[in-house]
RODO-2510 file (C-alpha; in nm, 4 decimals, decimal comma):
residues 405
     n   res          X          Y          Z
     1     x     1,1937    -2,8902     3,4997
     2     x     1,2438    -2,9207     3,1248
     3     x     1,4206    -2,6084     2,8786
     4     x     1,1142    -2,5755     2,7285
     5     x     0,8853    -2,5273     3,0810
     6     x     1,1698    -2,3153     3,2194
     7     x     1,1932    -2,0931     2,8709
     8     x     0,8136    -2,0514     2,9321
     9     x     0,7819    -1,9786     3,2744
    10     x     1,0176    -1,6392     3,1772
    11     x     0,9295    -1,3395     3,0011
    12     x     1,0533    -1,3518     2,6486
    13     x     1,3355    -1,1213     2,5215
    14     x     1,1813    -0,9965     2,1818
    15     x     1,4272    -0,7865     1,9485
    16     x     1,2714    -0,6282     1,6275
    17     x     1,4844    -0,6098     1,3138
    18     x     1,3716    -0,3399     1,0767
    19     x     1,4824    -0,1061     0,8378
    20     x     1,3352     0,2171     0,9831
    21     x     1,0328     0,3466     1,1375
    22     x     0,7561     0,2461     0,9635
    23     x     0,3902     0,4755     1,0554
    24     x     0,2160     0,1701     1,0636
    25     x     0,4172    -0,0800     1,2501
    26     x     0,5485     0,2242     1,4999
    27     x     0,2129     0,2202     1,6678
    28     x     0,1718    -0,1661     1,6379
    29     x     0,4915    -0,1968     1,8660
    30     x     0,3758     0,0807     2,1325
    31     x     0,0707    -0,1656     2,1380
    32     x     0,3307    -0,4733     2,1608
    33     x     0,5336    -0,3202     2,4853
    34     x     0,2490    -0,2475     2,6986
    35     x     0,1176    -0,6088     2,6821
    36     x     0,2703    -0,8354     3,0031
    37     x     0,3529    -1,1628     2,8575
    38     x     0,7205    -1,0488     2,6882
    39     x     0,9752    -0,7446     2,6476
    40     x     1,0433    -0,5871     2,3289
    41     x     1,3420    -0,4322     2,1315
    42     x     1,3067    -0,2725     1,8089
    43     x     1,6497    -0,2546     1,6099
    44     x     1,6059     0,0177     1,3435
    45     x     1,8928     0,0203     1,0743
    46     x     1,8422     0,3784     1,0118
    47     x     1,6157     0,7017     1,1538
    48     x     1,4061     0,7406     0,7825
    49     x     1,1028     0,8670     0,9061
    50     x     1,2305     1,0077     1,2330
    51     x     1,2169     1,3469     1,1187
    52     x     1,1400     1,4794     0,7932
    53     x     1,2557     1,3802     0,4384
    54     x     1,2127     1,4089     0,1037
    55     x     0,9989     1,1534    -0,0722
    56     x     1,0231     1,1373    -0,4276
    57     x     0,7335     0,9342    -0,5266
    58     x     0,5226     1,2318    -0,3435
    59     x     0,7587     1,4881    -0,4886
    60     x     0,7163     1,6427    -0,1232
    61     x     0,8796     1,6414     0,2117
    62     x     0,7365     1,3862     0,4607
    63     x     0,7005     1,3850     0,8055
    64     x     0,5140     1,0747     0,9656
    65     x     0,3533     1,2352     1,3194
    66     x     0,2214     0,8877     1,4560
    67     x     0,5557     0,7382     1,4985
    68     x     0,5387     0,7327     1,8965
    69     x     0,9260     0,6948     1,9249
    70     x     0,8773     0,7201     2,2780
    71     x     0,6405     0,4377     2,4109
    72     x     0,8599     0,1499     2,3242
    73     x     1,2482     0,0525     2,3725
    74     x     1,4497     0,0904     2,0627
    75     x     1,7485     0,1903     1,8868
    76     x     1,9271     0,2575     1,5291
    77     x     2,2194     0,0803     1,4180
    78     x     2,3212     0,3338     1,1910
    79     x     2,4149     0,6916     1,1591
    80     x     2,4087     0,7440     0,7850
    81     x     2,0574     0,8224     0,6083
    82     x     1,8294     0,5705     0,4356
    83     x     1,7917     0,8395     0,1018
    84     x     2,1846     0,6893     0,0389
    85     x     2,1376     0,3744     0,0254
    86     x     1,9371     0,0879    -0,2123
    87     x     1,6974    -0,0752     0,0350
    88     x     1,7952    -0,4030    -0,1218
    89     x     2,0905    -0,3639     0,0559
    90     x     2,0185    -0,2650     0,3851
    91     x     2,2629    -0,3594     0,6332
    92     x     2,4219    -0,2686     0,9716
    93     x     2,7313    -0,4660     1,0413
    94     x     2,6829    -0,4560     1,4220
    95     x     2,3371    -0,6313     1,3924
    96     x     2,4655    -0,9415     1,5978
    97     x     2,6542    -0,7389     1,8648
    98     x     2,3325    -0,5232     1,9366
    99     x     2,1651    -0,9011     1,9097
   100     x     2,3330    -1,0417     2,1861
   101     x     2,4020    -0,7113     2,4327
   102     x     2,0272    -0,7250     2,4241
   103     x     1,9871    -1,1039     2,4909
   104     x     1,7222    -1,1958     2,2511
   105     x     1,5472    -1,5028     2,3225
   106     x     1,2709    -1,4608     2,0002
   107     x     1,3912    -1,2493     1,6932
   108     x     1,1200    -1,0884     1,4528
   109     x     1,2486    -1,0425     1,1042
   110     x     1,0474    -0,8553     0,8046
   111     x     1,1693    -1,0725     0,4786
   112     x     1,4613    -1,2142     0,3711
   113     x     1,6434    -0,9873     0,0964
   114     x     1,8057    -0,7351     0,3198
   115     x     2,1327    -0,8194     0,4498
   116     x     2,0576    -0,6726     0,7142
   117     x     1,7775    -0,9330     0,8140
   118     x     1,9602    -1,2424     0,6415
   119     x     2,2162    -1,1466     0,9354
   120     x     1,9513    -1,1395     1,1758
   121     x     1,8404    -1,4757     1,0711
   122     x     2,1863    -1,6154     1,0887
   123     x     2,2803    -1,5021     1,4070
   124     x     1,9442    -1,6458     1,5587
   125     x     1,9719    -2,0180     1,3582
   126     x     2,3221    -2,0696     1,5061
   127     x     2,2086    -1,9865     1,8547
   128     x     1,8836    -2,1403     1,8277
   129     x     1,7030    -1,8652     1,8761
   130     x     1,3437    -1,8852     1,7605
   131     x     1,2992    -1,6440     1,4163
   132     x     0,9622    -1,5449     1,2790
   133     x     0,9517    -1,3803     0,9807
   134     x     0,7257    -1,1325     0,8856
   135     x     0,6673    -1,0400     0,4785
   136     x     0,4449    -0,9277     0,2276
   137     x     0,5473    -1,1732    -0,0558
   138     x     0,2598    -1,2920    -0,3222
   139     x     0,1512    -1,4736    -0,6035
   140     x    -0,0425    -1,2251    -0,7714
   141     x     0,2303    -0,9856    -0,9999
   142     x     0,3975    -1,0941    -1,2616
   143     x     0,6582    -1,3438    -1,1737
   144     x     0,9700    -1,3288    -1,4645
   145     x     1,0662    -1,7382    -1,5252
   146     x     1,4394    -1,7058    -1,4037
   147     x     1,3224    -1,5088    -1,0806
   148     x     1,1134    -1,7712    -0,9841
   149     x     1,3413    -2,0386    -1,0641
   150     x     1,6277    -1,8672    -0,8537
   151     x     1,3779    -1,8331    -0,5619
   152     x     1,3331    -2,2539    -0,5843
   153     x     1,6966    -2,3060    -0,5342
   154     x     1,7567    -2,0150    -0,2949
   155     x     1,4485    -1,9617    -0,0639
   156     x     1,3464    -2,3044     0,0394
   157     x     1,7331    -2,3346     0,2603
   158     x     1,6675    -1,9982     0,3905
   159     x     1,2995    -2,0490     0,5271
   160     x     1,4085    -2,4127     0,7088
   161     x     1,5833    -2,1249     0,9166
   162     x     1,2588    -1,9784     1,0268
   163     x     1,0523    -2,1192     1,3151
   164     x     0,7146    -1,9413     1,2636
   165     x     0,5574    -1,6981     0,9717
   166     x     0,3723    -1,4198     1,1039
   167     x     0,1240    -1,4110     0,7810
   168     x    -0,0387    -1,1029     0,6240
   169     x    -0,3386    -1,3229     0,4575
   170     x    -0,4519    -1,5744     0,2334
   171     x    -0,1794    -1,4903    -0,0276
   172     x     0,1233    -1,4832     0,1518
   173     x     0,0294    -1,8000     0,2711
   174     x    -0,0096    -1,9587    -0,0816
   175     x     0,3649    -1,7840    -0,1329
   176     x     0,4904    -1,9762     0,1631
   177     x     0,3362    -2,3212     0,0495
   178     x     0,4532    -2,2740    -0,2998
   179     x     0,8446    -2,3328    -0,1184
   180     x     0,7539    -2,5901     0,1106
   181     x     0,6699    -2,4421     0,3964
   182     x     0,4171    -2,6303     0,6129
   183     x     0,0946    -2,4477     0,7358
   184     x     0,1832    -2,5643     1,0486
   185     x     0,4645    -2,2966     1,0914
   186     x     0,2196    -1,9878     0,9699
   187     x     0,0344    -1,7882     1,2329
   188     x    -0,2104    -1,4988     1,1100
   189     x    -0,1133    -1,1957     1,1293
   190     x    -0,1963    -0,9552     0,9394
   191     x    -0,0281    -0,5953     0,9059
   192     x    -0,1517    -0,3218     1,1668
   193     x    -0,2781    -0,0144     1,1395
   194     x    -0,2760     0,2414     1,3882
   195     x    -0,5226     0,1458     1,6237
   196     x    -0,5901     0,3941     1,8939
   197     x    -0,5913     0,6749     1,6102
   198     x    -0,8702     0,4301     1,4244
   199     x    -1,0704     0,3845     1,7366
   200     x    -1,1215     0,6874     1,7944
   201     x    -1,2227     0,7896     1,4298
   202     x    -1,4851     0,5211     1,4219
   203     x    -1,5884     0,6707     1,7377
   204     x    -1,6524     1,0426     1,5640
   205     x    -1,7768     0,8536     1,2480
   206     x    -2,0477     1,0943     1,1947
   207     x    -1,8790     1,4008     1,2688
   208     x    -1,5494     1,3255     1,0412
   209     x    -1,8063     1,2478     0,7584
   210     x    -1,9747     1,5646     0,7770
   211     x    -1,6751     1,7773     0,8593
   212     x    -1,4841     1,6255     0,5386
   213     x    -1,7986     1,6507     0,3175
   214     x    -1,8170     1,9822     0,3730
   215     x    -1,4593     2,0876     0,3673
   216     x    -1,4918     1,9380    -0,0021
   217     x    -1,7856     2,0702    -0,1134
   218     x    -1,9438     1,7109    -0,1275
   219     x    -2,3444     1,6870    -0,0406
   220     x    -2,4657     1,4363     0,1733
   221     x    -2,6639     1,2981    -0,1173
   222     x    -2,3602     1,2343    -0,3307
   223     x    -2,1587     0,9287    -0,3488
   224     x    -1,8365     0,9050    -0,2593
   225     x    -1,5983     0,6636    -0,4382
   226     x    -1,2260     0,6932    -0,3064
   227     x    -0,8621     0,5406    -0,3818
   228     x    -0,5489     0,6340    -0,1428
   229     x    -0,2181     0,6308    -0,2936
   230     x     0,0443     0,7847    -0,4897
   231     x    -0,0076     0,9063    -0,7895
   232     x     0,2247     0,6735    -0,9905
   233     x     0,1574     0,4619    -1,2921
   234     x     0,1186     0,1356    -1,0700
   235     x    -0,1613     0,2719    -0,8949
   236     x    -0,4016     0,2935    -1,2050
   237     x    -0,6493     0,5730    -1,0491
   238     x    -0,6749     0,6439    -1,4116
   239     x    -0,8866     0,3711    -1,4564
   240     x    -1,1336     0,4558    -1,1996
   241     x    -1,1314     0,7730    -1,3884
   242     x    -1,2385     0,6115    -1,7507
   243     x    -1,4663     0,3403    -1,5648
   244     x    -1,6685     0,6215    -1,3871
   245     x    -1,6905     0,7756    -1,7161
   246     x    -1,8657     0,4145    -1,8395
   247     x    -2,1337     0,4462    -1,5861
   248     x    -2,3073     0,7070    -1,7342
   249     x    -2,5785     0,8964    -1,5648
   250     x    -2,4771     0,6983    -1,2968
   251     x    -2,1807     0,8572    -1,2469
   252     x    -2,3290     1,2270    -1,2284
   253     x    -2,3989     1,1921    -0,8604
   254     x    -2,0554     1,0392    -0,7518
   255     x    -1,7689     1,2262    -0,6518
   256     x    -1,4360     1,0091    -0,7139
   257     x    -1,2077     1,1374    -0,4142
   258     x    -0,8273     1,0471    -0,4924
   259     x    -0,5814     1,1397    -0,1851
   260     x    -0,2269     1,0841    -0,2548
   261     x    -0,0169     1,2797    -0,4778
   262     x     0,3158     1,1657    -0,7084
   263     x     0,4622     1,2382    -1,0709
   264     x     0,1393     1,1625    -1,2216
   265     x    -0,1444     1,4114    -1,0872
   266     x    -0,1324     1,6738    -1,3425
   267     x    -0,1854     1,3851    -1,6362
   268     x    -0,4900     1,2534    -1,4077
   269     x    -0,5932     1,6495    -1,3074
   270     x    -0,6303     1,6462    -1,7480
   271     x    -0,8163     1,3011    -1,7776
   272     x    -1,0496     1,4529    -1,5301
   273     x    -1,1263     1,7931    -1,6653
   274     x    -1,2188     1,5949    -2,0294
   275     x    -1,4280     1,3109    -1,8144
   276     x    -1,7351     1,5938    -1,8217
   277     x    -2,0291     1,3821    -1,6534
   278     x    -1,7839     1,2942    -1,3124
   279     x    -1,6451     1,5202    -1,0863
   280     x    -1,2628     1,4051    -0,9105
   281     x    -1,1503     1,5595    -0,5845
   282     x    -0,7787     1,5563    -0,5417
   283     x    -0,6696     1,6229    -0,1820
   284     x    -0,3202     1,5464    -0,2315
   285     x    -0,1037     1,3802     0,0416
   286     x    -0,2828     1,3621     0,3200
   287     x    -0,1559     1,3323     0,6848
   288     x    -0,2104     0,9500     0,8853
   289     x    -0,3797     1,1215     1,1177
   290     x    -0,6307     1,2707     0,9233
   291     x    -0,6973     0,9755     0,6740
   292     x    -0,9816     0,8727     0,9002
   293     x    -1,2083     1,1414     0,7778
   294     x    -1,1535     1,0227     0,4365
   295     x    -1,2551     0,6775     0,4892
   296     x    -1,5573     0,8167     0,6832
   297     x    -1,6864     1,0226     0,4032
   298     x    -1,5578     0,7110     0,2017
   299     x    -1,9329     0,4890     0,0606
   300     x    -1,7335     0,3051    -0,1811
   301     x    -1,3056     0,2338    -0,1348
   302     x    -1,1612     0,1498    -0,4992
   303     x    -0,8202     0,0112    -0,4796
   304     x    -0,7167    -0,0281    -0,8714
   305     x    -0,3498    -0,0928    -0,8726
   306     x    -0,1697    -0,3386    -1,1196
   307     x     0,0527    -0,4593    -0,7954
   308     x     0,0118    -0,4330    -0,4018
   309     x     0,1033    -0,6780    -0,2171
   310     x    -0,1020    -0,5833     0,1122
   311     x    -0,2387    -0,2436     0,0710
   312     x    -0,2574    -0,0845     0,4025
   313     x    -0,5076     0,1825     0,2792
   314     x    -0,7792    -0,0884     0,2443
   315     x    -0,6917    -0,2032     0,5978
   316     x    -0,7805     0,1380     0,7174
   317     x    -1,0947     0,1377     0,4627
   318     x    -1,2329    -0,1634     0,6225
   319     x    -1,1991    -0,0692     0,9781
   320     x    -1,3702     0,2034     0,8651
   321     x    -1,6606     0,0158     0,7408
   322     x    -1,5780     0,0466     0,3609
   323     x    -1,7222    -0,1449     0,1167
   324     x    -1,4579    -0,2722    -0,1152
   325     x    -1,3762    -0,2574    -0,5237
   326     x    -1,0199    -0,4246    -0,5797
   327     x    -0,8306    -0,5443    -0,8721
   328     x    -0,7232    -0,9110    -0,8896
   329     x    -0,3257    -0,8235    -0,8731
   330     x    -0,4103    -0,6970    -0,4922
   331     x    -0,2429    -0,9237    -0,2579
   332     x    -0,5298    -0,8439     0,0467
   333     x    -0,7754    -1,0167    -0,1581
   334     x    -0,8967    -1,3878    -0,0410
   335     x    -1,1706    -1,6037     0,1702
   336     x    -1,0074    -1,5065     0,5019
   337     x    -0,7954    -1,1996     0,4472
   338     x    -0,9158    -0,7953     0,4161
   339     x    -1,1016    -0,8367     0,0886
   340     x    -1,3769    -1,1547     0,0843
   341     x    -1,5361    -1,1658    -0,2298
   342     x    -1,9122    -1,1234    -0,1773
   343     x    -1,8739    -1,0652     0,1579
   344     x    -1,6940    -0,6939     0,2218
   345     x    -1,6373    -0,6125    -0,1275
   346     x    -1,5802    -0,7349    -0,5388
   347     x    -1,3028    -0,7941    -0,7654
   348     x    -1,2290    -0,7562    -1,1136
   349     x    -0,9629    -0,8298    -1,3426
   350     x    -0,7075    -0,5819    -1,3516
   351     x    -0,7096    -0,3040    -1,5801
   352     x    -1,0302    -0,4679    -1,7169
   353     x    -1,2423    -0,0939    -1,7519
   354     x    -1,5687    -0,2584    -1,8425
   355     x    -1,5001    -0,5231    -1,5655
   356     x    -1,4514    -0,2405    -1,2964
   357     x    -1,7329     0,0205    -1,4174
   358     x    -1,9472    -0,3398    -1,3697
   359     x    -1,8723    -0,3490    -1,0395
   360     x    -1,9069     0,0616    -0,9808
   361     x    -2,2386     0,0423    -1,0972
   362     x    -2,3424    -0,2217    -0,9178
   363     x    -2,2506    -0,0713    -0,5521
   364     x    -2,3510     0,2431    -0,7071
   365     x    -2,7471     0,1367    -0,7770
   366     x    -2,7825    -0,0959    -0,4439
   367     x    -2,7484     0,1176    -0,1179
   368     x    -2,8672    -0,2429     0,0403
   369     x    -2,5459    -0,4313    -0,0894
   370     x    -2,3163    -0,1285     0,0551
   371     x    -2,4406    -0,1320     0,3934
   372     x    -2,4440    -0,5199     0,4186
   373     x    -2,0888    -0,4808     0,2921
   374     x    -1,9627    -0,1926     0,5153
   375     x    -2,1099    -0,4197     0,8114
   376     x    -1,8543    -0,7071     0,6819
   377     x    -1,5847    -0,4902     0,6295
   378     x    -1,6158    -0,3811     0,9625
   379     x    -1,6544    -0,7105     1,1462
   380     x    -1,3803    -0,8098     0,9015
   381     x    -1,1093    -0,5970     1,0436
   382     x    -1,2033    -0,5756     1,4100
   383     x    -1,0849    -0,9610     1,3714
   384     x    -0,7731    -0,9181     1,2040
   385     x    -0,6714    -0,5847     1,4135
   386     x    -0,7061    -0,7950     1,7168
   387     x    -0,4672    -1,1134     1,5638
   388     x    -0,2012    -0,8273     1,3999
   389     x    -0,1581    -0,6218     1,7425
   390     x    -0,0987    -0,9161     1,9652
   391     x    -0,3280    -1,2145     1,9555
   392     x    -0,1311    -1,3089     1,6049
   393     x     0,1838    -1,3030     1,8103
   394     x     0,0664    -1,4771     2,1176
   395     x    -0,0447    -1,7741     1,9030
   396     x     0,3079    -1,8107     1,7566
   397     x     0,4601    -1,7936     2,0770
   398     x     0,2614    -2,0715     2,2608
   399     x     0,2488    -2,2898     1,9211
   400     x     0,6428    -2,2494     1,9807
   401     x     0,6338    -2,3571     2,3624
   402     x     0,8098    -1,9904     2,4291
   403     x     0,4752    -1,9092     2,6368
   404     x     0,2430    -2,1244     2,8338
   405     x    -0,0763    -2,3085     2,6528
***
């Protein structure tokens, strides 16, 4: 019998280096551990997330309550809190001891920058140990000349290391491509969202829809047009703000519903109160758990930012049968990813105003194009749910020989 039939034959040893607990991968790796076909680890540097911290960029303590601790195998490498250190530098020093006590046979790493996954990736190439490599890297922000031209000398030894991408979507792949590496080695799969939680939602679509409405003061004849995210200057809601304001009479029967809050909601709570012929709803941060109702009262998601690499909001949106408005700099936008032009949703150049009161005003005037579009959206994600919780994965594996064709 050959390595490679005997490697197969054996349930895989799967260790999981990440920073911290993450809401939306947490329930992606309960999913992961009930499924047969392999064991998983998940190495956490640190506890962020755990239990509840301050976040600045809410200005408010956080506590994530979908985290799930419990219904997979894990552990953190460190004792000292993430608020102390740079994420850049993220390390644990006993990364490869916790590596080998656990006997990884595949490791899963989520980028490159860390230290703390460049050991990872080390400690697997030497042994050779299968890596993939999970990331959210783009092409659409702004890439400074000498960046780039660090990233041609340094990246392209660094991904030879890696046996198999684990994509997010079209973009990442174009990333990937633009330092040599082959589409042969990328698998899609795109980030998860919390499943279960999403399942049932869709389930009490028209309950959530009604309860929300109502809880907002929103009549079933209005129009709801909503962005999730912090309030920071990146984000851009206040262009949704000034390109509501272009629609005109339009705009008098649509409610723009921002959730999120940050260091910039009393300058948009201003730009609102002089934007007489709209009407904003701020609900400020808003729980995981409960963002379901939001997309469900949701007939138009706007996500307006001037950089996201792979918004998981409009994953959530879509499963939620949103139709889509995104800028161009979003990194979900592409024939096969969570944003098909003309299919689920539009795009428009960002912080073009005109360009993205167009496209308001268009979904606005033709119920017909928002239901064919919440139908994509829909179909859209129940595909790319299915590859990011464990099809995405299988087909790395067997395209690697580490499971049976």
């Amino acid at each position: 019998m050959s390595d490679q039939t005997s490697r197969a034959s054996q349930r895989p040893r799967i260790a999981v280096v990440v920073s911290h607990p993450i809401q939306h991968f947490c329930p992606m790796y309960a999913q992961l551990a009930k499924n047969d076909l392999w064991h998983i680890h998940v190495l956490f540097a640190y506890d962020l997330g755990s239990s509840p911290y301050f976040d600045k960029g809410f200005g408010r303590e956080i506590a994530w309550d979908n985290l799930n601790l419990n219904a997979f195998s894990h552990e953190f490498l460190n004792e000292e809190r993430l608020e102390t250190i740079v994420p850049s530098q993220l390390d644990s020093p006993n990364t490869e001891s916790r590596l080998e006590a656990y006997g990884a046979d595949v490791i899963i790493v989520y980028g490159y920058i860390q230290p703390l996954q460049r050991r990872a990736i080390n400690w697997g190439h030497k042994r050779g140990i299968p890596i993939l490599m999970i990331s959210d890297s783009e092409l659409r922000s702004h890439r400074i000349w000498y960046r780039e031209l660090a990233k041609h000398i340094v990246l392209p030894p660094i991904l030879r290391k890696i046996s198999a991408f684990l994509t997010t979507g079209d973009s990442n792949e174009d990333f990937y491509r633009l330092y040599g590496v082959s589409p042969l080695r990328m698998y899609r799969t795109p980030f998860p969202i919390d499943v279960e939680t999403y399942q049932s939602a869709f389930a009490d679509y028209a309950s959530l829809r009604s309860h929300l409405r109502k809880s907002h003061q929103i009549d079933e004849d209005q129009l709801v047009v909503t962005m999730v995210g912090k309030t920071e200057s990146r984000k851009r809601q206040q262009d949704l703000i000034a390109a509501l304001t272009h629609c005109g009479e339009d705009a008098t029967r649509v409610v723009l519903l921002l959730v999120g809050s940050g260091p910039l909601e009393a300058e948009l709570r201003e730009l609102a109160q002089q934007s007489s012929n709209i009407r904003v709803v701020f609900a400020g941060f808003v729980s995981p758990r409960d963002l379901p109702s939001y997309y469900a009262a949701t007939d138009v998601y706007a996500h307006v930012s001037d950089y996201d690499p792979h918004p998981l909001a409009i994953s959530e949106a879509i499963y939620m049968g949103c139709p889509i408005i995104a800028s161009s700099s979003i990194g979900s936008v592409g024939p096969t990813d969570d944003v098909q032009i003309g299919a689920n949703g539009l795009c428009f150049p960002t912080r073009n105003i005109p360009a993205l009161s167009q496209c308001l005003w268009r979904l606005i005037r033709s119920p017909e194009q928002r239901s064919a579009f919440a139908d994509s959206s829909r179909q859209i994600s129940l595909h790319n749910q299915a590859l990011a919780n464990c099809d995405g994965l299988i087909h790395a594996l067997t395209g690697l020989g580490i499971l049976g064709a």
